[in-house]
N, C-alpha and C positions, 0 to 999 in steps of 0.2 A: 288246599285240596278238598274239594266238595262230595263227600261220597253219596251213590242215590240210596232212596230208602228201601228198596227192590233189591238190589245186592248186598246189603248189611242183613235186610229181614231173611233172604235167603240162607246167606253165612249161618246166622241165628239157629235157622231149622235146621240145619242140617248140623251143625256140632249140640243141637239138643238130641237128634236121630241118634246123633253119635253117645252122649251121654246114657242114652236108654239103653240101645242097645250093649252096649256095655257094663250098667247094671241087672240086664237079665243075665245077661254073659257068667255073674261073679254070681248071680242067684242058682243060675241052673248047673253050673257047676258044684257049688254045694249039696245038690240034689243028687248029684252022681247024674242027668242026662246031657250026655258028653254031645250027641250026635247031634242036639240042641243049640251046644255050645262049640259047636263046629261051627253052625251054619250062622249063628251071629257073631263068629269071628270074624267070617269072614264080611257078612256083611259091614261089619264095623270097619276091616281092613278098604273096603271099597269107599267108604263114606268119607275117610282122610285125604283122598286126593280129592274128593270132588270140593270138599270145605279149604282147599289147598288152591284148585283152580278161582273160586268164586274170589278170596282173600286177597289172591295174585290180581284177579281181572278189575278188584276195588283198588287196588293200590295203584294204580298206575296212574300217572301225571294227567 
């Protein structure tokens, strides 16, 4: 199975998006600003399916 290098680089970015925003997540909660650490929850919560679709759409025969 031959994966392209478009959908692996894409995968990439988007579970590093996911890594970052993540580590501000653990940053800014430390800091007490929550309302901060709302909004990269939730964008972190958004970024797992799309690195979910991209994964699913490489793996396929």
């Amino acid at each position: 199975m031959k994966r392209s290098y478009r959908g692996v680089l894409l995968l990439c970015l988007v579970l590093l998006a996911n890594l970052i925003c993540t580590q501000y997540t653990v940053n800014l909660f430390y800091f007490a600003r929550y309302k901060e650490v709302i909004a990269l929850s939730l964008i972190n919560l958004l970024l797992f399916p799309l690195a979910l679709f991209f994964y699913k759409r490489e793996a396929k025969p």
